[in-house]
N, CA, C and O atoms as a printed pandas DataFrame, in Angstrom:
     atom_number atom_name residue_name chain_id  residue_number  x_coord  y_coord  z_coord
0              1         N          UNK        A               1  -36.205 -108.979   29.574
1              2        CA          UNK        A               1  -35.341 -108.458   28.537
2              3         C          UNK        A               1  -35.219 -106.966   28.653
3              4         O          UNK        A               1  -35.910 -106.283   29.410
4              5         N          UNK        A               2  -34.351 -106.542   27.899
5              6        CA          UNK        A               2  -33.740 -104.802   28.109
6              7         C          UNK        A               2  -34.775 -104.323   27.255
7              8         O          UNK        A               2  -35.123 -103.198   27.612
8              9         N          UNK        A               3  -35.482 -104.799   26.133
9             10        CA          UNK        A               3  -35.856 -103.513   25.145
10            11         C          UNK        A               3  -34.875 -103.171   24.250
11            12         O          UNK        A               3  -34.099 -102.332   24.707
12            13         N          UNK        A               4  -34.620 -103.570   23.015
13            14        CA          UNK        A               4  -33.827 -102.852   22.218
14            15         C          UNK        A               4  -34.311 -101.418   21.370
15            16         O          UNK        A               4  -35.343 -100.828   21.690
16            17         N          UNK        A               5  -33.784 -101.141   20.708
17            18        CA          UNK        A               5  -33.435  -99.645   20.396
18            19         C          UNK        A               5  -33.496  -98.753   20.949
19            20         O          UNK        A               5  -33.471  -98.861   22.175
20            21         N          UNK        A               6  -33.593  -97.602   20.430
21            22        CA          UNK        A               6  -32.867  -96.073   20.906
22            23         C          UNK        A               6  -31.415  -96.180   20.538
23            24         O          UNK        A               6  -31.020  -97.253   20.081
24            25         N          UNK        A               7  -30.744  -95.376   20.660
25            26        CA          UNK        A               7  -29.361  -94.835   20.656
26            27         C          UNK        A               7  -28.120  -94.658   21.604
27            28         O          UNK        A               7  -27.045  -94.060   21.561
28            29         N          UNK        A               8  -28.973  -95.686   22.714
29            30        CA          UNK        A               8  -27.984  -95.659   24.152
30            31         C          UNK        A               8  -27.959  -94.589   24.865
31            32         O          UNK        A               8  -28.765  -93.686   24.638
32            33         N          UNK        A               9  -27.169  -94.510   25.709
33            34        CA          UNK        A               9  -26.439  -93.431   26.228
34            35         C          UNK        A               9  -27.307  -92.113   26.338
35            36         O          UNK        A               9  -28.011  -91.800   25.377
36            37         N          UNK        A              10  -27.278  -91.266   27.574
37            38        CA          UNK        A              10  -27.975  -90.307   27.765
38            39         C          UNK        A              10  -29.219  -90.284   28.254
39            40         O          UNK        A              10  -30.105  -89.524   27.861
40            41         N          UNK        A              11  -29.380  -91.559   29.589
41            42        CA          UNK        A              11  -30.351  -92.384   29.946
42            43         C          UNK        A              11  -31.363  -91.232   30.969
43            44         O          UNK        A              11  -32.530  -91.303   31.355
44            45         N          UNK        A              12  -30.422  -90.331   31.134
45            46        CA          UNK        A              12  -30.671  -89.384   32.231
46            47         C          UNK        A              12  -32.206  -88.493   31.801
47            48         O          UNK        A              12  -33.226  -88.267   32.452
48            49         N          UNK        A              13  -31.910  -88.250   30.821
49            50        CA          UNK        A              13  -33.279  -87.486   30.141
50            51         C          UNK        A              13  -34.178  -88.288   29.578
51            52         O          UNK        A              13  -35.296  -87.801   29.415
52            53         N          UNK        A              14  -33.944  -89.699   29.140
53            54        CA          UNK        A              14  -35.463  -90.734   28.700
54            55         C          UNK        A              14  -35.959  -90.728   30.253
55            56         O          UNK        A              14  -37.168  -90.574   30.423
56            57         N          UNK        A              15  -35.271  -90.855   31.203
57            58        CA          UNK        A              15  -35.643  -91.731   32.522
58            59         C          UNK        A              15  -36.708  -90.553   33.059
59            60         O          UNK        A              15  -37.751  -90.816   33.658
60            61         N          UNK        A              16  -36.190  -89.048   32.692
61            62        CA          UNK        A              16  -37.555  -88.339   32.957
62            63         C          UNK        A              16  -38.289  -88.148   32.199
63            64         O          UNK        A              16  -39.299  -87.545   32.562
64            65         N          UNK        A              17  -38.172  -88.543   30.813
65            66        CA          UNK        A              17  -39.212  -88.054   29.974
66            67         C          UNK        A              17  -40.228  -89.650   30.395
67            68         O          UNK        A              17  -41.435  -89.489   30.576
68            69         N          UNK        A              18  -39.785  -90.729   30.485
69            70        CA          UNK        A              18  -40.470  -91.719   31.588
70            71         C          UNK        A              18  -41.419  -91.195   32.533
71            72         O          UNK        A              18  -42.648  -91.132   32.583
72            73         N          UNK        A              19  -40.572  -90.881   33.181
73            74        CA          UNK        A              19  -41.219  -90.821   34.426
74            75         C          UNK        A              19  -42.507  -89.385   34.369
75            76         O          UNK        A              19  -43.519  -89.252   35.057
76            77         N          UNK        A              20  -42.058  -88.659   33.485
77            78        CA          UNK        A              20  -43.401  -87.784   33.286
78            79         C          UNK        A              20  -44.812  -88.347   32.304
79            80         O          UNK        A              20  -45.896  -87.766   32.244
80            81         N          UNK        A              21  -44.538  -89.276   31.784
81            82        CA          UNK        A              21  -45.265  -90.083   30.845
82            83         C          UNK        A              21  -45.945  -91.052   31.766
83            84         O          UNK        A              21  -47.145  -91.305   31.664
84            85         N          UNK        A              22  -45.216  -91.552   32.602
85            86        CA          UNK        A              22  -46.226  -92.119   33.886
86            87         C          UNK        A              22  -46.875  -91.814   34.760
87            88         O          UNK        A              22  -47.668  -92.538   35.362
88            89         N          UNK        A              23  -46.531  -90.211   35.044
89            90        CA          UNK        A              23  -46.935  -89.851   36.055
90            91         C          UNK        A              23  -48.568  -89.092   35.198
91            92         O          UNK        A              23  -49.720  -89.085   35.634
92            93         N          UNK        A              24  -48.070  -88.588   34.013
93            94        CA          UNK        A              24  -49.524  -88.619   33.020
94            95         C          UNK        A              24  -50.609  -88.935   33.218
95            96         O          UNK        A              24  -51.728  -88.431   33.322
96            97         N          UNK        A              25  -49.932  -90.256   33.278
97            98        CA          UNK        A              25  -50.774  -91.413   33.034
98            99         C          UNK        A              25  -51.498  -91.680   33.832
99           100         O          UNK        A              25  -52.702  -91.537   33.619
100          101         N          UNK        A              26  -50.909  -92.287   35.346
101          102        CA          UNK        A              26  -51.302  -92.431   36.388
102          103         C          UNK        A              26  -52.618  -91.459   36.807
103          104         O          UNK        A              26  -53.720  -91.874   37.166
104          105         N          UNK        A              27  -52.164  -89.928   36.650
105          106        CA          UNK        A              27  -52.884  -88.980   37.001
106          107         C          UNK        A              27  -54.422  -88.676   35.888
107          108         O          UNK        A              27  -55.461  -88.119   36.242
108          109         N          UNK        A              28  -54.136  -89.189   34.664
109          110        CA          UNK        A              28  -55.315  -89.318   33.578
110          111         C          UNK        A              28  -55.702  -90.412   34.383
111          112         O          UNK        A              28  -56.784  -90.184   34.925
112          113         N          UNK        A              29  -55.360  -91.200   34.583
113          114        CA          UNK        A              29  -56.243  -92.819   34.996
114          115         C          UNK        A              29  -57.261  -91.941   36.133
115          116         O          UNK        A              29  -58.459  -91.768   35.910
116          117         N          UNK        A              30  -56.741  -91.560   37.056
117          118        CA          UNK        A              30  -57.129  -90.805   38.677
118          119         C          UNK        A              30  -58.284  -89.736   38.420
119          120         O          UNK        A              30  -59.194  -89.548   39.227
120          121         N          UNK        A              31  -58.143  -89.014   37.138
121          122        CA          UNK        A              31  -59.476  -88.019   36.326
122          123         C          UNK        A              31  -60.504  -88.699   35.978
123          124         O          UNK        A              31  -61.608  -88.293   36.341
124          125         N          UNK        A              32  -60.384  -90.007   35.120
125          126        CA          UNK        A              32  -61.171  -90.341   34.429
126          127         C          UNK        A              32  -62.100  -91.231   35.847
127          128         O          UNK        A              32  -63.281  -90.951   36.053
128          129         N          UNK        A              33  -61.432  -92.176   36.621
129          130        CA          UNK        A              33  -62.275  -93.165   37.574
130          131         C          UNK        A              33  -62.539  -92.247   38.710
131          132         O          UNK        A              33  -63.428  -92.638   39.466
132          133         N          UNK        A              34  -61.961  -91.093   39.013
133          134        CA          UNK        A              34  -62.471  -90.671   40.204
134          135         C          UNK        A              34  -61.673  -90.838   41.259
135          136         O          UNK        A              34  -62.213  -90.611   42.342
136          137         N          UNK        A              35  -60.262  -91.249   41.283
137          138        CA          UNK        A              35  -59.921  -92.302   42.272
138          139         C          UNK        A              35  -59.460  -90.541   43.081
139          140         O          UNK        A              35  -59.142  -89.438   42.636
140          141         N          UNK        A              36  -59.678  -91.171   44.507
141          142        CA          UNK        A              36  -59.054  -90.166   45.817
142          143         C          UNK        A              36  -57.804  -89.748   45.802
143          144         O          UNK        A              36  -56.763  -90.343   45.524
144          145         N          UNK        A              37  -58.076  -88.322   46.232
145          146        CA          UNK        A              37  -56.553  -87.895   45.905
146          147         C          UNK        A              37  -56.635  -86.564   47.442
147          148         O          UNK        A              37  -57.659  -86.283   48.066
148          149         N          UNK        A              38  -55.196  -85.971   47.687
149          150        CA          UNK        A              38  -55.175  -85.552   48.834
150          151         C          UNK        A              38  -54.055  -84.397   48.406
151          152         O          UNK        A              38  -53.096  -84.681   47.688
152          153         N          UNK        A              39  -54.263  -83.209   48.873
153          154        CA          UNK        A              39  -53.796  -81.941   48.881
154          155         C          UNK        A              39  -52.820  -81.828   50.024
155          156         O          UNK        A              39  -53.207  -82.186   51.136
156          157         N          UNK        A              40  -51.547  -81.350   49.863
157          158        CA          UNK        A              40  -50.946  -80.037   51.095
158          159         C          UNK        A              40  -52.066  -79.443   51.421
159          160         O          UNK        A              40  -52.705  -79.170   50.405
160          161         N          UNK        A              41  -52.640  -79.090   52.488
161          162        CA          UNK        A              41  -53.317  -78.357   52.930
162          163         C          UNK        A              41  -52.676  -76.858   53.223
163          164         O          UNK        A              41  -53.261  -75.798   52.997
164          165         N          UNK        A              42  -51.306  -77.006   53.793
165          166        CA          UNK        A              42  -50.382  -75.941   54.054
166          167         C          UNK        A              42  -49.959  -75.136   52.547
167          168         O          UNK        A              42  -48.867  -75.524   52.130
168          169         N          UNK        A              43  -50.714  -73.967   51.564
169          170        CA          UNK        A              43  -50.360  -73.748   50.583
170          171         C          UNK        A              43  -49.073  -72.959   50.370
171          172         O          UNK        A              43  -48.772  -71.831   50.760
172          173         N          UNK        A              44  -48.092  -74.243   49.332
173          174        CA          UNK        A              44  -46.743  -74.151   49.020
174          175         C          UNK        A              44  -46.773  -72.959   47.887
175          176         O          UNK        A              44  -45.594  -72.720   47.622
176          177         N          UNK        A              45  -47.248  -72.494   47.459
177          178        CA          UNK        A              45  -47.891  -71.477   46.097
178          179         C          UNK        A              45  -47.124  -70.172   46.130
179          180         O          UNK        A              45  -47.883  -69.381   46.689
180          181         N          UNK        A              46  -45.955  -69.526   45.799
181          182        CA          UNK        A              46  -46.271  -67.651   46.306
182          183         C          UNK        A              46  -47.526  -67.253   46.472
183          184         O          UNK        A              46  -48.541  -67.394   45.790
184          185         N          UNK        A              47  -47.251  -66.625   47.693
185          186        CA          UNK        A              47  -48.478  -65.714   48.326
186          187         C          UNK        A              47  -48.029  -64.426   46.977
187          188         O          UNK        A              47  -47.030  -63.951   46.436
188          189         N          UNK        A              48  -49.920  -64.289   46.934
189          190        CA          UNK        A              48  -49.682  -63.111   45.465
190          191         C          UNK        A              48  -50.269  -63.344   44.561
191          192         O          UNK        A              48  -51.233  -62.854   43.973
192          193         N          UNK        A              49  -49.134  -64.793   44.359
193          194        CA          UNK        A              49  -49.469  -65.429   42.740
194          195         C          UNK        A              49  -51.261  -65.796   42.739
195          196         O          UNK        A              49  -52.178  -65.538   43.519
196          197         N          UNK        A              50  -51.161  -66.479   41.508
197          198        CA          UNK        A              50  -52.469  -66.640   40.263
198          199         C          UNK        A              50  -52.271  -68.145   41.017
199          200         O          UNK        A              50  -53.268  -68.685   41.495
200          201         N          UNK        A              51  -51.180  -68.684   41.089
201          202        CA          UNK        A              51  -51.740  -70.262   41.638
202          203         C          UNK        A              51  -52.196  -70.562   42.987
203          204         O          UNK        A              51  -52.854  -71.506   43.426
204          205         N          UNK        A              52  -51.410  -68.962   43.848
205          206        CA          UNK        A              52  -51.741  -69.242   45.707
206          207         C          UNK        A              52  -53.100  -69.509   45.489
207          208         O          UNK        A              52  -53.772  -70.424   45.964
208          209         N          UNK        A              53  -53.615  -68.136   44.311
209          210        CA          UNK        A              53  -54.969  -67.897   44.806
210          211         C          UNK        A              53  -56.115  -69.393   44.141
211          212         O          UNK        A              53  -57.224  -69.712   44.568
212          213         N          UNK        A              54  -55.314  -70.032   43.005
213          214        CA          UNK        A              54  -56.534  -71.089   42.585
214          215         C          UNK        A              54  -55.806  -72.657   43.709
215          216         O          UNK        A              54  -56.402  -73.733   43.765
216          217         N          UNK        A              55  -54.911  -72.465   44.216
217          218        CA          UNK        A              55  -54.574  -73.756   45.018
218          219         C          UNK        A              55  -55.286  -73.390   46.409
219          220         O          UNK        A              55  -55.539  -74.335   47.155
220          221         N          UNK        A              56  -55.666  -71.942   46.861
221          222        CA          UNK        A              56  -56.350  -72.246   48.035
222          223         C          UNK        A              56  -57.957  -72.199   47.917
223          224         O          UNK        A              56  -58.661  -72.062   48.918
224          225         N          UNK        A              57  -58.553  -72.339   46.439
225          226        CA          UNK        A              57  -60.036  -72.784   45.756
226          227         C          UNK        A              57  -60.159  -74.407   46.247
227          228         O          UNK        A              57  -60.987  -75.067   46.874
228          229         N          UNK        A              58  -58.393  -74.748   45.363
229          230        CA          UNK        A              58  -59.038  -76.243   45.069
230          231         C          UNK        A              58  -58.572  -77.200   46.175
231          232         O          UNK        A              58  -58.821  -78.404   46.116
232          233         N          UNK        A              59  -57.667  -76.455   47.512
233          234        CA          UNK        A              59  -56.691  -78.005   48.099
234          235         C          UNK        A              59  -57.582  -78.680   48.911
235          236         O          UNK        A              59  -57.157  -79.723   49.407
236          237         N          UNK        A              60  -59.156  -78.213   49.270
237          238        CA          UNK        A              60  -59.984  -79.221   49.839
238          239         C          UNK        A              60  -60.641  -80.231   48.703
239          240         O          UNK        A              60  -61.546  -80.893   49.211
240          241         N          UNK        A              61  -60.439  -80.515   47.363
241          242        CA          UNK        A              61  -60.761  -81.409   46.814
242          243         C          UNK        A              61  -60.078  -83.170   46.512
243          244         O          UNK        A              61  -58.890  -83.439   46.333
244          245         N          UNK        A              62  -60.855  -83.828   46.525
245          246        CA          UNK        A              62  -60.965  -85.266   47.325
246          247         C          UNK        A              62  -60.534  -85.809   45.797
247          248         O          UNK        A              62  -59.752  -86.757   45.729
248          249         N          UNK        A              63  -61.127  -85.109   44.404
249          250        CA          UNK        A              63  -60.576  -86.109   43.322
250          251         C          UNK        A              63  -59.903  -84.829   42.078
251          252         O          UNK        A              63  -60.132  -83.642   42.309
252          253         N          UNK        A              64  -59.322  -85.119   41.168
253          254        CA          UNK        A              64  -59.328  -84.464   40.670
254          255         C          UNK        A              64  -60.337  -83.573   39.247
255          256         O          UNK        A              64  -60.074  -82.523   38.660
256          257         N          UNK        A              65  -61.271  -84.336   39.113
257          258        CA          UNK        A              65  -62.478  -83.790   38.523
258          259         C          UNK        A              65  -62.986  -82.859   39.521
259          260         O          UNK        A              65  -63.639  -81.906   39.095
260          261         N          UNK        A              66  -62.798  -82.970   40.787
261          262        CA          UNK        A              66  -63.366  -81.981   41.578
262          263         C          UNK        A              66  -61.997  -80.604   41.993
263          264         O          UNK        A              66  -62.371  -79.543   42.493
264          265         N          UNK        A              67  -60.789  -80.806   41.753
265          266        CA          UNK        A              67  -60.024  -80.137   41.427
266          267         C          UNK        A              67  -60.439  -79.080   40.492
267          268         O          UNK        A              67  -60.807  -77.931   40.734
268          269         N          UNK        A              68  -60.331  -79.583   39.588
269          270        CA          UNK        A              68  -60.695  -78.960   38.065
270          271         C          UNK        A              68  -61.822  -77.899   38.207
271          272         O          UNK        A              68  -61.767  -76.757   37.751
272          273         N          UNK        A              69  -63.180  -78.613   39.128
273          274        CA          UNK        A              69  -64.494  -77.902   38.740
274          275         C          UNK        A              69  -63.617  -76.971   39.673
275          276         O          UNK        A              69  -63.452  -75.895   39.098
276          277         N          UNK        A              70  -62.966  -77.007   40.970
277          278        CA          UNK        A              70  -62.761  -75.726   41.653
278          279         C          UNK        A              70  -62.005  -75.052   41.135
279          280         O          UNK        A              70  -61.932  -74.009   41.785
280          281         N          UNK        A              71  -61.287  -75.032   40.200
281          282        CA          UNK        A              71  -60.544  -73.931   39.582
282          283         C          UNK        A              71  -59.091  -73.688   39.249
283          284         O          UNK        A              71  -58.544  -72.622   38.965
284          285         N          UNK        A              72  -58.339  -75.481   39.390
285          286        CA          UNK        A              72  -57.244  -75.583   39.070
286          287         C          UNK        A              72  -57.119  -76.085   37.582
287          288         O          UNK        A              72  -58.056  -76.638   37.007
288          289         N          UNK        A              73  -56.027  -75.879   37.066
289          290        CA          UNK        A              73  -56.020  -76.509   35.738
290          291         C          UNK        A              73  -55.258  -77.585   35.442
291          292         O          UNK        A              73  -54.710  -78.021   36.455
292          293         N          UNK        A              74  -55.052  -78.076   34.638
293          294        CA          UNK        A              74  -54.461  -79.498   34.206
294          295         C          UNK        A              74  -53.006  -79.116   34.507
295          296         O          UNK        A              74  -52.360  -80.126   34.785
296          297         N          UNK        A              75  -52.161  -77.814   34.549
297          298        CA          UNK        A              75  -50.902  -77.439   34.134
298          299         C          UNK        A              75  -50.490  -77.430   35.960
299          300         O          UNK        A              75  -49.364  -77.306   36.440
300          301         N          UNK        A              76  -51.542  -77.570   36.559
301          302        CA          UNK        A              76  -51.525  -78.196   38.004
302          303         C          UNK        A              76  -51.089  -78.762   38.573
303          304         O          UNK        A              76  -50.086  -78.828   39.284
304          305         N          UNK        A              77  -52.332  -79.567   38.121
305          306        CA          UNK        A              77  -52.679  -81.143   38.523
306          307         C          UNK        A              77  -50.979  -81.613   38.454
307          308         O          UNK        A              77  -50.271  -81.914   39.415
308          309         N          UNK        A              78  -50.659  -81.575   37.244
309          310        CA          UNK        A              78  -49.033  -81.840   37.073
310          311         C          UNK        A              78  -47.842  -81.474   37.849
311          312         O          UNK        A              78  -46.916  -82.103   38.361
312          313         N          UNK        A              79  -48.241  -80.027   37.746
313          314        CA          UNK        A              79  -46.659  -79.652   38.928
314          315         C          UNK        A              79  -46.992  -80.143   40.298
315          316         O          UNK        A              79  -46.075  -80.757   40.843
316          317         N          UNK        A              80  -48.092  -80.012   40.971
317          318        CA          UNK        A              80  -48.527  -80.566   42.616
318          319         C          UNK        A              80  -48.097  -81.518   42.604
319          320         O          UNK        A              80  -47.173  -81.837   43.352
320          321         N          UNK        A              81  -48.658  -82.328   41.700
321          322        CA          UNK        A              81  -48.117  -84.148   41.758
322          323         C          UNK        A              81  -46.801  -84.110   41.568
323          324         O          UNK        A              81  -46.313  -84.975   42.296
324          325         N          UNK        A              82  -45.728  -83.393   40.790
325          326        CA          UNK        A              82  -44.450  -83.545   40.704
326          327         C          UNK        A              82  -43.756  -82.967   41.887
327          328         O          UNK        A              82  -42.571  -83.233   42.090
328          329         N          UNK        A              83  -44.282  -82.364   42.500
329          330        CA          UNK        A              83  -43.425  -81.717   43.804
330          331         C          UNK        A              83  -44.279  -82.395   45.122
331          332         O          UNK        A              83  -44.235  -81.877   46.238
332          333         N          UNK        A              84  -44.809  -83.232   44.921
333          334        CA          UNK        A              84  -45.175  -84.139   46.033
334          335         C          UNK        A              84  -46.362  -83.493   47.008
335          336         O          UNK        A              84  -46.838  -84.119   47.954
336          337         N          UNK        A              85  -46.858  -81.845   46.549
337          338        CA          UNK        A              85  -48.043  -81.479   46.826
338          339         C          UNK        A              85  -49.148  -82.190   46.772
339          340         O          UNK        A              85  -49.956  -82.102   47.697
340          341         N          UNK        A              86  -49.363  -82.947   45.779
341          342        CA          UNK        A              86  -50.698  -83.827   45.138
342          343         C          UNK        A              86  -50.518  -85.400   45.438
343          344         O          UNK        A              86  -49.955  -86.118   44.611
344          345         N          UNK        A              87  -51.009  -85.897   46.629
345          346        CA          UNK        A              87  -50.751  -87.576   46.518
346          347         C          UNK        A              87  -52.217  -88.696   46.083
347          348         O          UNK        A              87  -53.213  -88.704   46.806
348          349         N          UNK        A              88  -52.137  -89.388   45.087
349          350        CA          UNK        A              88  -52.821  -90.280   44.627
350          351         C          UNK        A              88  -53.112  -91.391   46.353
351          352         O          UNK        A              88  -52.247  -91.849   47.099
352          353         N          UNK        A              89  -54.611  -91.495   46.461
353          354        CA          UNK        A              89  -55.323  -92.598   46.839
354          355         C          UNK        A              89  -55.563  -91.806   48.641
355          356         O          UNK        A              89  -55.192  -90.639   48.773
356          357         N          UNK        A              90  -56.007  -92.343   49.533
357          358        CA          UNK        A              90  -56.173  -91.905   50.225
358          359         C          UNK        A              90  -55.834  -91.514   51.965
359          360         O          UNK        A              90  -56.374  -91.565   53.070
360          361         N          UNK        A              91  -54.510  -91.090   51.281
361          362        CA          UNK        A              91  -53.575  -90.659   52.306
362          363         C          UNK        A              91  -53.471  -89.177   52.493
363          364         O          UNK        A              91  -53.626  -88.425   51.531
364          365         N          UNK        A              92  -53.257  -88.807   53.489
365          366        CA          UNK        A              92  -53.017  -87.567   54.038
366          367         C          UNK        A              92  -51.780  -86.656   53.096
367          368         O          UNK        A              92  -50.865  -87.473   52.985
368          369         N          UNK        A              93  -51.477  -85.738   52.591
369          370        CA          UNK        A              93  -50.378  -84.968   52.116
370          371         C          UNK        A              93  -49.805  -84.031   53.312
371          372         O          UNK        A              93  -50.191  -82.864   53.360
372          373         N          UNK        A              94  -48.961  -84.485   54.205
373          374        CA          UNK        A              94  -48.729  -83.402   55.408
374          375         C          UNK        A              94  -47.336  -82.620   54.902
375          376         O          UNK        A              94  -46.784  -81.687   55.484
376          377         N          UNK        A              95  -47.061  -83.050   54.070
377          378        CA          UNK        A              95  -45.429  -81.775   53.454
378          379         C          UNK        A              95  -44.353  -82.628   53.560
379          380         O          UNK        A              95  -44.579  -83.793   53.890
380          381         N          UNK        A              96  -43.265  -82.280   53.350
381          382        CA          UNK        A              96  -41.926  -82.360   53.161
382          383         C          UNK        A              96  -41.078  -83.709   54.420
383          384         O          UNK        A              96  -40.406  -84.741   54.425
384          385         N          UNK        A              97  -41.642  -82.867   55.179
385          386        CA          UNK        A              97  -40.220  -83.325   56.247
386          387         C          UNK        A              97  -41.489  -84.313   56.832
387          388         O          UNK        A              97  -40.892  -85.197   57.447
388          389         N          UNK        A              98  -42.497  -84.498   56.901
389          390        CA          UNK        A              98  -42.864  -85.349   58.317
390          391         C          UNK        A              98  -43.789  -86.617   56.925
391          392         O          UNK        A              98  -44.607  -87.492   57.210
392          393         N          UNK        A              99  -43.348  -86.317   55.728
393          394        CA          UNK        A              99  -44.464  -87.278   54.405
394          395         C          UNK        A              99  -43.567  -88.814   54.568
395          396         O          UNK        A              99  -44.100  -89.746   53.965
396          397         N          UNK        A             100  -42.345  -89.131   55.276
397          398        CA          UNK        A             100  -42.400  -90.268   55.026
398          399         C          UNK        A             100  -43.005  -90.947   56.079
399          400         O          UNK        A             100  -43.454  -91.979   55.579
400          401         N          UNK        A             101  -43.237  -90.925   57.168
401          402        CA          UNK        A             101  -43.826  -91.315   57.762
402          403         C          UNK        A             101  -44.886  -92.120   57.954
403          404         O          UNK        A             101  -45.118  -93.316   58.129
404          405         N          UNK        A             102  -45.637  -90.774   57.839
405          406        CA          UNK        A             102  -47.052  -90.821   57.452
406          407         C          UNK        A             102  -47.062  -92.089   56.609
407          408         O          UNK        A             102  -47.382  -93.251   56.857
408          409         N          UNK        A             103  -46.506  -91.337   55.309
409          410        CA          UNK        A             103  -46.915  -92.479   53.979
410          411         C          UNK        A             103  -46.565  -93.797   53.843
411          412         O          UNK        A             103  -47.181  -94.574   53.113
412          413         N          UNK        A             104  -45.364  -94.172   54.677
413          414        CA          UNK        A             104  -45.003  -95.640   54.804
414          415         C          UNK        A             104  -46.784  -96.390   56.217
415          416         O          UNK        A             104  -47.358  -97.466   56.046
416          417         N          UNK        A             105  -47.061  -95.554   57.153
417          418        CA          UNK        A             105  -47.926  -95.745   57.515
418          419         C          UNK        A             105  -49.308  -96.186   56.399
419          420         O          UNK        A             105  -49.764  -97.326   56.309
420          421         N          UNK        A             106  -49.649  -95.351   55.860
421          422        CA          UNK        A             106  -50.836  -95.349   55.066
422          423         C          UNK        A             106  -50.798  -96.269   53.947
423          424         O          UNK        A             106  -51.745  -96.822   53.388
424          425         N          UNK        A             107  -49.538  -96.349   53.705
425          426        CA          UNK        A             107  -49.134  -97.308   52.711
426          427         C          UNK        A             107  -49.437  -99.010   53.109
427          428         O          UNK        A             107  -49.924  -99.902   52.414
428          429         N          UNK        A             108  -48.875  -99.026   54.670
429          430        CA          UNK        A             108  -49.081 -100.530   54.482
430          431         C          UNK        A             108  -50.832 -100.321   55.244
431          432         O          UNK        A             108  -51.338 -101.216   55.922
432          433         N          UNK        A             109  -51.330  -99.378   55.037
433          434        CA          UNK        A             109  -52.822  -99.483   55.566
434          435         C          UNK        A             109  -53.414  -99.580   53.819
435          436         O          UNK        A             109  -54.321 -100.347   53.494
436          437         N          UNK        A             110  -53.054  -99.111   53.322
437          438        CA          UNK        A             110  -53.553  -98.911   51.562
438          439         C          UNK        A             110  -53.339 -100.450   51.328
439          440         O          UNK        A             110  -54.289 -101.003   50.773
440          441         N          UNK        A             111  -52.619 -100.982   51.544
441          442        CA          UNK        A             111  -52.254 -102.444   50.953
442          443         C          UNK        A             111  -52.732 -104.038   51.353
443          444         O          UNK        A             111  -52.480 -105.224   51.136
444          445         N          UNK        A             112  -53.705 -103.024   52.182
445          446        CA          UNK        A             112  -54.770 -104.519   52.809
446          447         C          UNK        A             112  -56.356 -103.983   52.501
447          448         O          UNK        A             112  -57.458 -104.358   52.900
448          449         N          UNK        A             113  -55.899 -102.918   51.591
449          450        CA          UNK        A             113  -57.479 -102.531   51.069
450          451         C          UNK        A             113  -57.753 -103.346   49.587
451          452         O          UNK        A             113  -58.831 -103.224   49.006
């Protein structure tokens, strides 16, 4: 079934306020159990900035509780994961142009675990 209510129309902005509510989520689930997580190693950050300097503390960390203790903050954890810096479970994060690859690789290796 569809789900009734709301007000229709203007699907464009629930569908991200969605999709940031899952990605929340997902990423609270990943804090609380520990589950493996994988950094850009290559830091995407301005050189300069307040985040170059706490993303090149934390991008060798394996979970995000260990994120955290190194010195990133929750306001992070969020943007990495939204710009595809931060990948859940235990795949490699190699960047932009060469991540599908990889990840369709690791993916069907993730899926017989």
């Amino acid at each position: 079934g569809s789900g009734g209510g709301g007000s229709g129309g203007g699907d464009g902005k629930n569908g991200l306020q969605r999709e940031a509510s899952r990605a929340k989520m997902l990423l609270s689930n990943a804090e609380t159990d520990g589950s493996p997580i994988h950094l850009q190693l290559n830091n995407p950050k301005l050189r300069g900035s307040e985040s170059h300097v706490r993303y090149e503390r934390y991008k060798y960390a394996s979970t995000i509780p260990e994120m955290l203790n190194l010195g990133a903050k929750h306001a992070d954890v969020m943007f990495d994961y939204s710009k595809g810096f931060l990948a859940l479970g235990s795949r490699p994060v190699v960047g932009a142009a060469a991540g599908a690859a990889a990840g369709a690789a690791a993916g069907a290796a993730a899926g017989a675990a």
